[in-house]
C-alpha positions in Angstrom: 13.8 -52.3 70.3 13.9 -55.8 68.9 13.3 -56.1 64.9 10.1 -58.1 65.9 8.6 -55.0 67.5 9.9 -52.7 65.0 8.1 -54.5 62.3 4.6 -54.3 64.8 4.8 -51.1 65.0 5.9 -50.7 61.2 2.6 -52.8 60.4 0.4 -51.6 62.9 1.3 -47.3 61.4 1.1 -48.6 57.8 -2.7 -49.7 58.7 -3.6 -46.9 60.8 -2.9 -44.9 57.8 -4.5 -45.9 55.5 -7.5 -46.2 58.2 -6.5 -42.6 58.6 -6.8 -42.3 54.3 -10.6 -44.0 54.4 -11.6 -41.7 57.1 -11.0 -38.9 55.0 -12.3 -40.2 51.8 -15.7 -40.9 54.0 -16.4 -37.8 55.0 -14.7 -35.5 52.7 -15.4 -37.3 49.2 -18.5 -39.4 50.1 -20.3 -38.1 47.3 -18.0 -38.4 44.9 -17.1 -41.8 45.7 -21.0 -42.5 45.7 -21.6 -40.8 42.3 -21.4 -44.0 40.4 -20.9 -47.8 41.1 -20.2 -50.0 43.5 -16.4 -50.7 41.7 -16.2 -47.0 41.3 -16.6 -46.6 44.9 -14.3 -49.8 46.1 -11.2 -48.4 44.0 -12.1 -44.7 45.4 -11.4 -45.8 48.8 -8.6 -47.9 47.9 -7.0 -45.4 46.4 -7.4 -43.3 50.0 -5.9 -46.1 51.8 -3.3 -46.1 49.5 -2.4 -42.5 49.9 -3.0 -42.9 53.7 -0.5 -45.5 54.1 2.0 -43.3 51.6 1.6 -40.7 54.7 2.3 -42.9 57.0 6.1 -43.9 55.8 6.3 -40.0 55.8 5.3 -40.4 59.9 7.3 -43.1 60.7 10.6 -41.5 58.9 9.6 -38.4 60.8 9.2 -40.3 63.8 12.7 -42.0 63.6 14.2 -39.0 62.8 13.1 -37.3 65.9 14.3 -40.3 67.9 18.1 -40.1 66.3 18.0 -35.9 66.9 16.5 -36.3 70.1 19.6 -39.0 71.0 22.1 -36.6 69.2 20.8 -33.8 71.5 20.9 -35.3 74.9 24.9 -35.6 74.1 24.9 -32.2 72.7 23.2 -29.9 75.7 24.6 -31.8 79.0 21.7 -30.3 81.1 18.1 -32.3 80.5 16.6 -29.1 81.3 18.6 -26.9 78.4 17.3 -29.2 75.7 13.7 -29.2 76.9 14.0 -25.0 76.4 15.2 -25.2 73.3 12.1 -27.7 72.3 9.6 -25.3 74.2 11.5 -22.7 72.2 10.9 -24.3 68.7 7.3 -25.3 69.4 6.5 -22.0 69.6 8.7 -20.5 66.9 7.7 -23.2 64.6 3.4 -22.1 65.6 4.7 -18.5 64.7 6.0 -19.7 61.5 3.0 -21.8 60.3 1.1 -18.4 60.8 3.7 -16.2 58.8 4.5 -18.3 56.1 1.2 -19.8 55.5 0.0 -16.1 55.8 2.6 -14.5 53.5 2.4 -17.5 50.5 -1.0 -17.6 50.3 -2.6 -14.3 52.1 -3.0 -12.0 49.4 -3.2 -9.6 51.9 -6.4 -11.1 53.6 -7.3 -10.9 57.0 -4.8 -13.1 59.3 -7.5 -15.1 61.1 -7.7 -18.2 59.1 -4.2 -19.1 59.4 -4.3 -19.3 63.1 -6.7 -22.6 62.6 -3.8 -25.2 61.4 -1.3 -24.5 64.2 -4.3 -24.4 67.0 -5.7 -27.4 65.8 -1.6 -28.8 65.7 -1.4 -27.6 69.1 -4.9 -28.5 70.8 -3.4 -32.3 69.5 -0.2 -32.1 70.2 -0.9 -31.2 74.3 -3.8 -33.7 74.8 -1.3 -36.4 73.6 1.5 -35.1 75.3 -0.8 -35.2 78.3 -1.9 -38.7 77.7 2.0 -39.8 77.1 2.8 -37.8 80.8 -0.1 -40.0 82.4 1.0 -43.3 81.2 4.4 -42.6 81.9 6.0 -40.0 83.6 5.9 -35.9 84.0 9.8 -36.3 81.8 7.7 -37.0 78.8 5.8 -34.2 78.4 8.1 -32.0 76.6 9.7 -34.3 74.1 6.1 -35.4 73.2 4.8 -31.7 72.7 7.8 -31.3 70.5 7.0 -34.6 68.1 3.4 -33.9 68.3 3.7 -30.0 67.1 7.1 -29.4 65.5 7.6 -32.9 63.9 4.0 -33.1 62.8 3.7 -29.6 61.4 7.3 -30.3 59.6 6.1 -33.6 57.6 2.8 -31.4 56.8 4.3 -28.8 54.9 3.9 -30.3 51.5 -0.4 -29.5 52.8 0.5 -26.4 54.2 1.6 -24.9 50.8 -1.9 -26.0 49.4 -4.8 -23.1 49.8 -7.9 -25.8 50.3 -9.3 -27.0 53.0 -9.4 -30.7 52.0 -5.5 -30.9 51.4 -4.4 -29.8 54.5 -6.7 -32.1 56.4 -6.7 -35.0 54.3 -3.1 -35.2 54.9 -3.4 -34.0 58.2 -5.7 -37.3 59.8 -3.2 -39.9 58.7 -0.3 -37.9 60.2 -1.9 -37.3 63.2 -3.1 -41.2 63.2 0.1 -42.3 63.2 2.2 -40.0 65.0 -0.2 -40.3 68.2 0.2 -44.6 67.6 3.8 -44.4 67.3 3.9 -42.3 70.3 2.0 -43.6 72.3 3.8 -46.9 71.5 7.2 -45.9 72.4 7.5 -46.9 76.1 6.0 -50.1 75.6 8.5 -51.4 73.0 11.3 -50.3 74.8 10.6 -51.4 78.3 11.3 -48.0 79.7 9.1 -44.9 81.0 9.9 -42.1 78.6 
């Protein structure tokens, strides 16, 4: 990847998130934002965008550090097929654990149900991009793009995660997911390949 495209896509994450940030200040602080004048309102959103593009530095690091384990990992297990277990392997231990741990620091011994919501919704995202990724390129990508989507998602989230409101989790939650399908998504047209 040549520095010119790594700044594109650099650029193009940092806007989708803080598109990603004023998509979450419209519909979950509207009213707030409304409440008083027109300056009061312009600075509110700014400071979403603001925040939004914050989250997106925390995507693209994620995303970069997925490429450099995912490189360390095809040297590490010889067979292609060994390191696509052990991501199917961690997907699922890592949906477990956003259920347990969620569950066990914020329960209070309540019912479980609620804390299967995060990880489905993760999930439910995580295979319609990994499907999308298979169609434009090949069947190969499938499983590393499942993995990104859930496991590296779900890890950069975890500051949310430890928060018991609704609007924290998601409102960090839409400019992950923003940038993490983009860059993505991106991937196999920057470097000239199908995968």
């Amino acid at each position: 990847m040549s520095l010119r495209k790594y700044a594109w896509l650099f650029l193009t994450t940092l806007l989708l998130g803080g598109l990603g940030g004023a998509l979450v200040a419209l519909v979950f602080d509207f009213g707030k934002l409304t409440e008083s004048s027109v300056g009061n309102f312009l600075v509110g959103i700014l400071m979403y965008v603001l925040y939004g593009m914050t989250i997106s530095i925390v995507a693209q690091m994620g995303f970069f550090a997925y490429m450099t384990i995912n490189y360390f990992a095809k040297t590490i297990f010889k067979s292609p097929s060994l390191w696509k277990s052990v991501q199917v392997f961690l997907v699922i231990f890592a949906f477990f654990d956003m259920i347990y741990l969620r569950y066990t620091a914020l329960g209070e011994g309540g019912a479980i149900g609620p804390f299967f919501i995060e990880p489905i919704l993760l999930l439910i995202v995580a295979v319609v991009t990994a499907y999308g990724k298979s169609s434009l390129t090949n069947r190969s990508a499938w499983i590393p793009t499942l993995f990104f989507m859930f496991v590296g998602t779900a890890l950069e989230w975890i500051p949310a995660l430890k928060q018991p409101d609704v609007h924290s989790t998601l409102s960090m939650l839409v400019p992950l997911l923003f940038c993490n399908v983009w860059q993505v998504m991106q991937l196999h047209r920057l470097v000239n390949r199908e995968s």
